[in-house]
N, C-alpha and C positions, 0 to 999 in steps of 0.2 A: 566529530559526530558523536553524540549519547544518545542511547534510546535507554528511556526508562519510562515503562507505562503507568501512571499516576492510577490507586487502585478503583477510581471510578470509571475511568477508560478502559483501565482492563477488563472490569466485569462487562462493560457494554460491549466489545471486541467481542467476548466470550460468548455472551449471550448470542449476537449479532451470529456470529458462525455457526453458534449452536440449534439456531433457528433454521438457519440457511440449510444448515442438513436433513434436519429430519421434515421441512416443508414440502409441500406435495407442488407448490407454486415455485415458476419456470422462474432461476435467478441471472439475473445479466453478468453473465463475463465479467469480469476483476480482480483487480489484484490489487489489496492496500496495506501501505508502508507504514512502519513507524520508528521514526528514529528521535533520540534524547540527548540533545548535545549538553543537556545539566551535568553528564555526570561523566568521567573518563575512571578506566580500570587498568592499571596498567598499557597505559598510552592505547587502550582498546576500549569501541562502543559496542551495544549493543543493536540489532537489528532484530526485525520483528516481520517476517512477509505474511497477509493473511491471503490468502487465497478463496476467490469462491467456489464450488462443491467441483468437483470432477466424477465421469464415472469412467478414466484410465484406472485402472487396477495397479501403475507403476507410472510413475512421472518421473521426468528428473528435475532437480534443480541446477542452474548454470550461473556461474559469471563469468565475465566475459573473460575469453582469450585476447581479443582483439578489439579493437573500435574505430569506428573509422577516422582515419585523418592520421594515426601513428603510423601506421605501415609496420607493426612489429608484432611480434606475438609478446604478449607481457603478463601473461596468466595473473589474472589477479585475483583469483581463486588462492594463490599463494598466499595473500594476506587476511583470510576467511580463517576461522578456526570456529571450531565445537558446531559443528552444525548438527543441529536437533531437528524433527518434526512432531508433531501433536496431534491427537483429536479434540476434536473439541470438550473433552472432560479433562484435558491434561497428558491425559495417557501417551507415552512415548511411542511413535510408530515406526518401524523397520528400518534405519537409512545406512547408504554402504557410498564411501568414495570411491568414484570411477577413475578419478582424474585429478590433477591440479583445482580444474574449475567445474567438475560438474559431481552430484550426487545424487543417486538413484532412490528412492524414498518406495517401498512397497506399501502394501493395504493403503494404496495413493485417496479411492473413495473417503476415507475416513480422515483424512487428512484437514485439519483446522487452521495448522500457523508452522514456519519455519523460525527459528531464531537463530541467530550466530552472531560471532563476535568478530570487528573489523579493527584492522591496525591499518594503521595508516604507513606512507611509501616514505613521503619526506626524511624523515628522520633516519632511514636505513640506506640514502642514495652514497655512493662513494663516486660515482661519473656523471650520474646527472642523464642517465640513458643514450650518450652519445659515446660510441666504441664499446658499449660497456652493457652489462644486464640488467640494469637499472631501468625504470620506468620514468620515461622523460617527465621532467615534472609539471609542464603543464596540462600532462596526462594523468599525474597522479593525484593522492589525496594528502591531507594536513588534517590529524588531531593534537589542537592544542588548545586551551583559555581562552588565548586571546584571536586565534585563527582556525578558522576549519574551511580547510579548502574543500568540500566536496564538488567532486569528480562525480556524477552519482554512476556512474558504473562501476568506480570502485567500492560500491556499499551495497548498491540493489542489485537482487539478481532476479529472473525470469525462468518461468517453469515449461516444460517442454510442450504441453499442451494448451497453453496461453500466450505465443509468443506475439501475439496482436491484438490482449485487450488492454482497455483503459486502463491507465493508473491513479491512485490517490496517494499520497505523499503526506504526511504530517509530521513534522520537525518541531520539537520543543527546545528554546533555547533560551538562556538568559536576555532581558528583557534590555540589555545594556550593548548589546550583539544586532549588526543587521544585515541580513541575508539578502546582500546582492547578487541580481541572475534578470536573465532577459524575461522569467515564467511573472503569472499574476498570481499574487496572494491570495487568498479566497478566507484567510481568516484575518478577524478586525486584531484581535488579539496582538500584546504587543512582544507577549514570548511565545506566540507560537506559529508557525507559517502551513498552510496548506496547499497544494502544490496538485494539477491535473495534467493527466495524460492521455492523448486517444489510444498509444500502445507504448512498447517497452522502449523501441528505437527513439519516439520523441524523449520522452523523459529522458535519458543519459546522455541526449544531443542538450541537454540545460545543465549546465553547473551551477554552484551556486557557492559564494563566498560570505562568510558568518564573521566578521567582526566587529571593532569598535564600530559608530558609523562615521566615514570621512569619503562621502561620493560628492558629485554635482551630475546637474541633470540640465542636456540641453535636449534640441532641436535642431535638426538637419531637413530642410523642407519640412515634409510633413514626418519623418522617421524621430520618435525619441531616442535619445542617446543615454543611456548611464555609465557615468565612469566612478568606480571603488577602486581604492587604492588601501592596501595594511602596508604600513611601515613602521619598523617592530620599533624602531629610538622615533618615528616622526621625523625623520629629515625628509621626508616627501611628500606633498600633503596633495588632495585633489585638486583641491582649486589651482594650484601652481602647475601642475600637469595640461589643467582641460583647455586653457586658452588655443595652444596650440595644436592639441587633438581637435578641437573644435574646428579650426584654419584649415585641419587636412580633410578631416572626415564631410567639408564642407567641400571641399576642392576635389574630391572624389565622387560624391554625387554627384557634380556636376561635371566631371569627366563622365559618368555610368550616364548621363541623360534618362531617356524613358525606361530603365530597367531600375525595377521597385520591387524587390522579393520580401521586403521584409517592414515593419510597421514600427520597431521596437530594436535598438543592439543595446548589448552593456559590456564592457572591455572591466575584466577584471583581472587588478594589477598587483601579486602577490611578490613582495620584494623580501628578497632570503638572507636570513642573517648568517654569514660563514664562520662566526665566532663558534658556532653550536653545530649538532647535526641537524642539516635544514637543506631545502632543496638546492639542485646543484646543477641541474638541466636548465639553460636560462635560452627564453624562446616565449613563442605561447602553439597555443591549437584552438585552433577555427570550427566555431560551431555553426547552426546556420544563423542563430541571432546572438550569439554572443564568440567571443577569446577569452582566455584565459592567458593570462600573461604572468613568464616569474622570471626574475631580474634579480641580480646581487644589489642590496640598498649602496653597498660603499659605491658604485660606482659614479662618476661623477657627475653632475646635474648637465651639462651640456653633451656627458657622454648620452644619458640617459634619454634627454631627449632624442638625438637624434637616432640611437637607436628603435625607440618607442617609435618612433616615425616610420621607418622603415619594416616595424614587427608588425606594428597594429594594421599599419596600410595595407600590407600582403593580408593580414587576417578577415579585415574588413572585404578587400576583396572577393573572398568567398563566397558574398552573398550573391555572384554569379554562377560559378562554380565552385564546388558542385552542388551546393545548394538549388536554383534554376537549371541546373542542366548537370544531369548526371543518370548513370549504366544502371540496368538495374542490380546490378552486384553493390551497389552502394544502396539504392532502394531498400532493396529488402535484405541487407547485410546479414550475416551471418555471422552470430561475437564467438561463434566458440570453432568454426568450421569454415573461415573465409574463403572465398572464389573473387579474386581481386580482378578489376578492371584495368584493362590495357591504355587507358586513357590518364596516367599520371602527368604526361605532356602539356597535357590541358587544364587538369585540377589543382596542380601545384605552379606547372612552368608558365600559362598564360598569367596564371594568379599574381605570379612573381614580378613578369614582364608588365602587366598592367600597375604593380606598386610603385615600378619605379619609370614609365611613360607618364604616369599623371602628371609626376611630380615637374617634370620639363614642361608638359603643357601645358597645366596649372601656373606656370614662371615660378615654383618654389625649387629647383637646383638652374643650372645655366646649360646649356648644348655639352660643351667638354666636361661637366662633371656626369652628364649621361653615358656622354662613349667613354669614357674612365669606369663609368661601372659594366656596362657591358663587355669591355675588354677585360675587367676582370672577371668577367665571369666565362669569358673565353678561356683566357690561362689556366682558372681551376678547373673549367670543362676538359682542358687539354690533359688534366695527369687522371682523370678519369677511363674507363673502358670504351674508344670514342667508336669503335665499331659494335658494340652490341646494341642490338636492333630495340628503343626505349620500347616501346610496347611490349616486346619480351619482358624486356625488364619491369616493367608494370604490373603484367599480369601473373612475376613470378616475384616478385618484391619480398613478402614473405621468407623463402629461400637463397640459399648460396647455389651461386657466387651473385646472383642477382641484389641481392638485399645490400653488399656492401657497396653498389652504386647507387643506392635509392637517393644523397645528397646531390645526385647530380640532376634530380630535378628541378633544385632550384637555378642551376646553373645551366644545362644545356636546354633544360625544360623552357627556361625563359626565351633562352637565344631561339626555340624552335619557333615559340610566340614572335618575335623580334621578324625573324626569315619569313613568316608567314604572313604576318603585317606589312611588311615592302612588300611581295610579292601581289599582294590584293592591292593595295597602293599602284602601284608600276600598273597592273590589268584595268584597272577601273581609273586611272589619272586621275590617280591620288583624292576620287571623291569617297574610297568605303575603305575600311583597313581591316583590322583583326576583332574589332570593339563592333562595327557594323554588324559582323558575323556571329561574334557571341550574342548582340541582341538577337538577330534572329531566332536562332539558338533555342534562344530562352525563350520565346513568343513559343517557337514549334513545339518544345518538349513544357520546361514550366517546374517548378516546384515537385507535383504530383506525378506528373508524366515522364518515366524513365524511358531511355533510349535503349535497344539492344548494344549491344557492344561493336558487335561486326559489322553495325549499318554507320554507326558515327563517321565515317570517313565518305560515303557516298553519298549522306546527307549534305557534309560538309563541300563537299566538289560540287552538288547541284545549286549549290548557295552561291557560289563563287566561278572558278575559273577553272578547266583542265590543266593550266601549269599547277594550280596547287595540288590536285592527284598524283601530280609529275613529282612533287614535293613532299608528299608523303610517304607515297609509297620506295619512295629512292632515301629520305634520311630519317621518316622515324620511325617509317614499318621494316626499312633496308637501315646492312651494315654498314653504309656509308659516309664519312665523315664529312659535316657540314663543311662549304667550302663558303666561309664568313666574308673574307674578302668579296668576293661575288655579290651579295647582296649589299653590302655596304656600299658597294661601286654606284649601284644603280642611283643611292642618295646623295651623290658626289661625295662619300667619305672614304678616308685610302688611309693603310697603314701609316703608321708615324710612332719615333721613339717620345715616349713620355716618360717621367723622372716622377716615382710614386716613394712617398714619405714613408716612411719605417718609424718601428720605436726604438728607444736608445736602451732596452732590454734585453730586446728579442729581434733575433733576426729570422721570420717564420719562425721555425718551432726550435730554432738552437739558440739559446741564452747568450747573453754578456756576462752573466754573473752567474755566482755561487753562495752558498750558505755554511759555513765552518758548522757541522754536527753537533760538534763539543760546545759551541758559543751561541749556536741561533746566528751568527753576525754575517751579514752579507757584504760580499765584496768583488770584484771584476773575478773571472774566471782569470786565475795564472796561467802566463805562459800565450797569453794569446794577443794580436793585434785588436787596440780598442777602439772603437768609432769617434770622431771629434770631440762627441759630446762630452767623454770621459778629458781628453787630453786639453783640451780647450781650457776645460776648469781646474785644470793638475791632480787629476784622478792619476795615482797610477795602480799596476797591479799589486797588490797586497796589500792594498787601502782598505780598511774596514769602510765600509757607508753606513753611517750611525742614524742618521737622518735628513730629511730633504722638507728646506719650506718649513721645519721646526716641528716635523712632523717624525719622531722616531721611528723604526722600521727593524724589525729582525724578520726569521724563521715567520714566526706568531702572524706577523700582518705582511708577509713578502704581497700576497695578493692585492693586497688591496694599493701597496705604492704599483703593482703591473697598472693593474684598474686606472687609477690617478694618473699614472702616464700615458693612456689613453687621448688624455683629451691637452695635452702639452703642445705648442705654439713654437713654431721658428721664433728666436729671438727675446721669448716670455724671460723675465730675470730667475734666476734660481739660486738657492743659496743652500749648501750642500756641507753637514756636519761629516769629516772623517777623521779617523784615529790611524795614524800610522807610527809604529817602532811605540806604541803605547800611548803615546799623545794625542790628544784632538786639538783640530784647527778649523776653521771655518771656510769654506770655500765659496766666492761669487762669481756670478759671472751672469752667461745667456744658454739659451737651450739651442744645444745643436743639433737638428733631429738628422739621421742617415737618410741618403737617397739613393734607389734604386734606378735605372735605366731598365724600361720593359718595352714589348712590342704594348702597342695601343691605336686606337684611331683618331681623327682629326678631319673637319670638313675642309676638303683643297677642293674641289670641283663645283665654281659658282652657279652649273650650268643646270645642275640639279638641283639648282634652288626649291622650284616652286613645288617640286617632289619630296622633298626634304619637309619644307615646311607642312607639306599635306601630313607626311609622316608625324611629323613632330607634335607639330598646333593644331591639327585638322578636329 
């Protein structure tokens, strides 16, 4: 992002304010932006807010602590500096830092324009906002040439007396750059975008991504789809991407049936070069018409797929929840002061459970790679905190010790979705499930119409069944640990050992190998028992591994051979360079990958078929 006001805009700005003050005529609420992506200052833009007149004697200015869909406080006030205020003659007026994100501006009446200078998050991530203080990065921003991710909450901020009027936006950028986002341009121009808001929460619910242009544009029913894609070398291009976003995004509507909240998405897909400092948080965040998606480019085209599948489909998601149905703690959010809703259960773990239901009833996975994903998400539910009551943890998400279970919304959050779906299934034979109840849902509440918090559950029981009340109030409002078996039963599925593939790197989070300090050179960790894969091909311990597939490998690119074994095949050929006692030799062979023996489920009971299928196919 650059803001630099070309000086005939500036005088019309000036003017423009300077009128608005001393007018005797009533001026409508607003607040307009202006940002200049022409020009970068030491990896910083400039920002420009005008504000219309106030007669607060004292305002503040804020950006956000928080936003919604992170669940973290990420002060990004942090990355603001020199914050100025103005009258409209120029003259500087009183301003004092209260906080990380907010600043207190006196003689506020006289107040014309704020300006300050933004840095962007990308380039300073060392974790990528996962265990770490990092701002996840598809929460954060990118100033660069040929990218600029705005986030725009990481650049606009909102004054304490206008948190509900319109916005106007104007973005100058080079003419060679294009600013994909779900909003509508409103300028013809072809370096400059204009951008409207009814208030401050819609605008930073829009991001928008600024590069070369490489999108494609379909249709899902009547919904447009954009998909942009930055890939810093081009090994990923959109058209290669969209076929298959197309398949899903196709196969999802038509799991959602009659719920339409939205006219317009655009999935944008910012892939991070790890050679540099560049984002490190790989994921996206769900807006209500758009994701934002960031991804390492090296990883490999089939990993990427089906990762992409699995990211965007939970994202896309959202356009039920909480987008149509949500508290009003998310309504009318607070970025600097959050009051979080107890309902993550449903915002993130239906969201979860319906990315990966389509997919079995759409026929794009098979029945056992379903209960293979749910079983894992049993296992990681299981080293989680399985008696703390989620709603607690919901509405205290922000806070320890609560916060460091917030990942377990994707995991128990789903299974709650999962138990709540057979159960409506089982009540009604198998003609309404979990998808029945979220349309309602959404008929009742809507886009616009927030729910209380403490009514969603009683809402939810007059919709449906008193067992489910029996089901809330016992595992996600109670200590109680899900008893998964139990509901699996009811769809004739029962425990069974399943044998789940490994990498030949990593066994979870402890290594096969090591890196020599002095060399960069990778080779098995000494002293330790190695997996087939190594011994199969006469790996031994204090084998250098030079390269794999003629692909050289140290220190420098270890990542990217993990990445690249990601997507490795029982029995694929490999051909593997090592040096040992100083020599190199070449090694062939086949890829052995390790197997694990875990609990899992499996359908034995034919008897619940036509329950099953209701669940499944219904």
């Amino acid at each position: 992002m650059k803001k630099i006001l070309i000086a005939a805009s500036f005088a019309f700005f000036m003017m423009s304010c300077k009128s608005g003050q001393t007018s005797t005529t009533a001026v409508t609420p607003e607040v307009k932006v202006n940002i200049d992506l022409n020009v970068i200052k030491d990896d910083k833009v400039m920002v420009t807010v005008l504000p219309s007149p106030t007669k607060e004697e004292t305002v503040t200015f804020n950006i956000p602590k928080t936003v919604p869909g992170t669940y973290s406080a990420d002060n990004y006030g942090k990355y603001i500096e020199n914050v100025k205020a103005y009258d409209a003659k120029g003259n500087s007026l009183p301003i004092a830092k209260m906080d990380d994100n907010t600043w207190r501006i006196s003689e506020a009446t006289k107040l014309s324009k704020v300006t300050y200078w933004v840095n962007d998050t990308y380039d300073q991530e060392t974790q990528g906002g996962i265990g770490g203080k990092d701002v996840f990065s598809p929460a954060g921003t990118n100033i660069d040439p040929d990218c600029f991710m705005v986030n725009t909450h990481g650049f606009v901020g909102y004054f304490s007396d206008k948190k509900e009027v319109p916005y106007t936006v104007t973005i100058s950028h080079s003419d060679k750059l294009f600013g994909a986002t779900s909003m509508t341009d409103l300028d013809a121009a072809a370096n400059q975008d204009t951008f409207k808001a009814s208030r401050y929460a819609e605008l930073v619910d829009h991001p928008i991504m600024y590069s070369k242009p490489d999108y494609t544009t379909f249709k899902v029913e009547d919904m447009d789809i954009l998909i942009s894609v930055y890939s810093p070398t081009g090994k990923f291009k959109a058209a290669d991407i969209t076929p298959a976003m197309e398949t899903m995004m196709k196969a999802q509507k038509k799991f959602l049936g009659p719920i339409n909240n939205t006219k317009k998405y655009a999935v944008l897909l910012y892939l991070s070069d790890l050679s540099k400092n560049d984002a490190k948080g790989f994921g996206a965040l769900e807006h209500t018409t758009s994701t934002t998606v960031v991804m390492p480019e090296m990883m490999p085209e089939q990993e990427m797929a089906e990762q992409l599948k699995d990211v965007v489909s939970h994202e896309f998601f959202h356009i039920v929840t909480p987008l149509g149905i949500h508290a009003n703690e998310i309504h009318y959010f607070d970025f600097n002061a959050p009051k979080m809703s107890k309902h993550l259960w449903m915002y993130e773990g239906v969201t979860e459970y319906f990315a990966n239901l389509f997919q079995i009833n759409q026929g794009l996975i098979s029945e056992d790679d379903f209960y293979n994903r749910m079983s894992d998400k049993i296992r990681q539910a299981s080293q989680m905190n399985d008696t703390m009551p989620f709603t607690k943890m919901s509405a205290n998400v922000l806070e320890n010790p609560y916060k460091d279970q917030y990942l377990n919304v994707y995991q128990k959050g789903a299974l709650i979705g999962m138990c709540l779906d057979i159960t409506i299934r089982e009540k009604s034979n198998g003609e309404r499930g979990i998808l029945d109840l979220m349309q309602k849902l959404n008929n009742e509440y809507g886009i616009n119409k927030p729910f209380n918090d403490e009514e969603l559950f009683d809402k939810i029981v007059s919709l449906t069944y008193p067992e489910v009340k029996t089901f809330l109030d016992t595992y996600v409002n109670g200590p109680t640990p899900i008893p998964y078996e139990e509901f699996f039963a009811k769809v004739g599925v029962t425990k069974a050992k399943t044998k789940v593939a490994g990498n030949v790197f990593l066994k979870g989070q402890t290594p096969y190998i090591t890196v020599n300090p002095n060399t960069k050179e990778i080779m098995p960790i000494p002293g330790i028992d190695l997996p087939e894969f190594y011994t199969k091909l006469g790996i031994k311990n204090g084998d250098v591994i030079a390269a794999i597939n003629g692909t050289n490998y140290n220190l420098d690119n270890i990542y990217d051979l993990i990445m690249a074994s990601q997507s490795w095949k029982d029995g694929d050929a490999i051909t593997v360079k090592i040096k040992r006692d100083g020599k190199e030799s070449e090694l062939k062979g086949k890829i052995v990958l390790p197997y694990e023996e875990v609990d899992g489920y499996q359908l034995t009971d034919k008897s619940k078929n036509a329950l099953k299928e209701a669940w499944l196919k219904g």
